[in-house]
N, C-alpha and C positions, 0 to 999 in steps of 0.2 A: 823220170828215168827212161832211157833209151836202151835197148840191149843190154841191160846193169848198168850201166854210165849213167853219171849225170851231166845234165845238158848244159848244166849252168858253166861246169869248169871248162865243157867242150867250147867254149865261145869264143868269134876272136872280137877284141873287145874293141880293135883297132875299126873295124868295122861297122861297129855298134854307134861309135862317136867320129865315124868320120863324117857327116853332115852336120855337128854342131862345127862352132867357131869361137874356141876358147879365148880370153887373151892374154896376152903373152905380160910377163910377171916382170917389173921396173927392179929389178935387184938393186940398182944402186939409188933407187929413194925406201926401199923396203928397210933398205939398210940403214941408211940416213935417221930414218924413222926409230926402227931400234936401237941407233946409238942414243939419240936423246931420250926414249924410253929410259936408257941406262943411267944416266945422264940424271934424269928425272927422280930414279930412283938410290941412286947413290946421295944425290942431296937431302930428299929425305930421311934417309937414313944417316946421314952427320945429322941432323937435326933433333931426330929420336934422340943419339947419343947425348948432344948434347943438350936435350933437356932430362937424358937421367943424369949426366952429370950434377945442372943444376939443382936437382932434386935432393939428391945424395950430397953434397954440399950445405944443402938448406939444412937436412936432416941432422948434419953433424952441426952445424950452428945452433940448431936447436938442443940438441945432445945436450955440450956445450953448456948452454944456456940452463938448462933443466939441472945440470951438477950445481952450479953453483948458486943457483936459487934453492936447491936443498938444501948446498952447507951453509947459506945463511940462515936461512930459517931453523935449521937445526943449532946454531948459535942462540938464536933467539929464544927455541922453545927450551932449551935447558938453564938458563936463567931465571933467578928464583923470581917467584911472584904469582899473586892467589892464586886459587883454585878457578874461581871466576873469570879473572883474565888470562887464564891459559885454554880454556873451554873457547874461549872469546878469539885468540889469535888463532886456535886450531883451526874456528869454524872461517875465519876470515882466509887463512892460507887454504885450506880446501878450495872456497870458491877462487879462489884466485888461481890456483893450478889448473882446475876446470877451466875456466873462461882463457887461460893461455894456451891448452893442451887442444882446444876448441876452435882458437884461431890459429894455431898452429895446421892444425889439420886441414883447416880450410885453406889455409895458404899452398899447404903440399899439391891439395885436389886441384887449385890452379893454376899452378907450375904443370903440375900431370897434363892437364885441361889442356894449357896453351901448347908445350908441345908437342900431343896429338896433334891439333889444329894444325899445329903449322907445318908438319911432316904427312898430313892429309890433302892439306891443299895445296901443296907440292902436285903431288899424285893428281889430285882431282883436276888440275889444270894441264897434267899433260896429257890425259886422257883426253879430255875434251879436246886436245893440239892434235892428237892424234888422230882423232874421229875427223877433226877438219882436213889434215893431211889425206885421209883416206878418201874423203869425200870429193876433195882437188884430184887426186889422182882418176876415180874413178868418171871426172866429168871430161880430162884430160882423154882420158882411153875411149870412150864418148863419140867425141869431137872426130874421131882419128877415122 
């Protein structure tokens, strides 16, 4: 501090950086750049969508599928017949729910899986377009 002032606000700044040599900013590849950016991210994103769609789709096939393998079964277990062989189908329709509800899930995990993936690497390749864009420009401004 100076007289109560501070010295820092007193500055002129123009002065401060008139001996660098900034360079001067390519707006219309800046721009260029952030339209495919957009570009880049708008496709991923139909992609995300339309892998919940799939998913939600799947899940109501499986819905679906889960009704009517109760109402048969429920056909079947109320039909008369021993004590024995109803122990018998119970224990069989368990596993079989199991082992459907099991592939079931795993199918969903990659449906999820793959459209991550592919709305990733969307992204992940324009990034990388980008970084090269920058990298062109800056060996452009270089040269100059």
């Amino acid at each position: 501090m100076i007289n109560g002032k501070n010295a820092f606000f007193d500055m002129d700044v123009g002065k401060a950086f008139a001996g660098f040599n900034f360079p001067t900013i390519d707006a219309e590849s800046m721009m260029a750049t952030q339209r495919k950016n957009l570009e880049a991210f708008t496709q991923a994103n139909q992609l995300a969508v339309e892998g919940v769609q799939a998913v939600t789709r799947r899940q109501v096939e499986i819905a679906r599928e889960a009704f009517e393998g109760a109402s048969a079964a429920l056909k079947e277990l109320v039909q008369p017949s021993a004590p024995e062989d109803r122990i018998a189908k119970n224990a069989e329709l368990a596993k079989q729910v199991f082992e459907k509800s099991l592939a079931n899930y795993r199918e969903l995990g990659e449906l999820v899986s793959k459209a991550n993936a592919e709305a990733f690497d969307v992204i992940a390749k324009r990034f990388s377009a980008s970084l090269d864009e920058l990298r062109e420009q800056a060996k452009t401004k270089a040269h100059r």
